[in-house]
C-alpha positions, -999 to +999 in steps of 0.1 A: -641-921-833-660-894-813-646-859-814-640-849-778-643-812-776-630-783-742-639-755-728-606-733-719-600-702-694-592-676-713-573-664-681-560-691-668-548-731-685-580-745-666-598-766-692-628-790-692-649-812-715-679-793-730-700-822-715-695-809-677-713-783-667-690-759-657-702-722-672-669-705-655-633-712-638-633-723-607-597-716-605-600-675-611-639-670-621-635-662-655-662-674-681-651-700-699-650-703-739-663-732-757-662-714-788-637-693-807-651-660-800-639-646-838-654-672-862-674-695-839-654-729-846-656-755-813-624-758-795-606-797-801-572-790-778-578-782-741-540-765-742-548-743-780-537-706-775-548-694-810-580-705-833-568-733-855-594-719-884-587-680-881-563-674-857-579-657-830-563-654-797-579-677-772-557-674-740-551-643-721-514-647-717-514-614-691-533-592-713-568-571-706-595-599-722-617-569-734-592-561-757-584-591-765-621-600-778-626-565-792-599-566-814-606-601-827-643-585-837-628-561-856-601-579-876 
């Protein structure tokens, strides 16, 4: 069975397949993430929130993404 893998707004719950060619969200503009940003893995779950493998935030939820990838770099 093929592994079927997404790329997720980190702003929004816009998700596609990492075969379409969609760099960013059409629904808010936002680059999209086809890898965890922390540790690299691919993303498996269009509707994941947290890194499966190191537990990285993935969505936004309302917070300021800066800080959000900043502070997964430093952990």
């Amino acid at each position: 069975m093929t592994e079927i893998f997404y790329k997720i707004c980190p702003n929004c719950n816009y998700f596609c397949r990492t075969v379409e060619d969609n760099k960013f969200c059409p629904e808010c503009g936002t680059r999209l993430l086809e890898h965890c940003p922390q540790c690299g893995s691919s993303i498996d779950f269009p509707y994941i929130r947290f890194c499966g493998k190191c537990g990285a935030r993935l969505r936004n939820n309302g917070e300021d993404l800066k800080q959000i990838f900043s502070s997964a770099k430093d952990e």
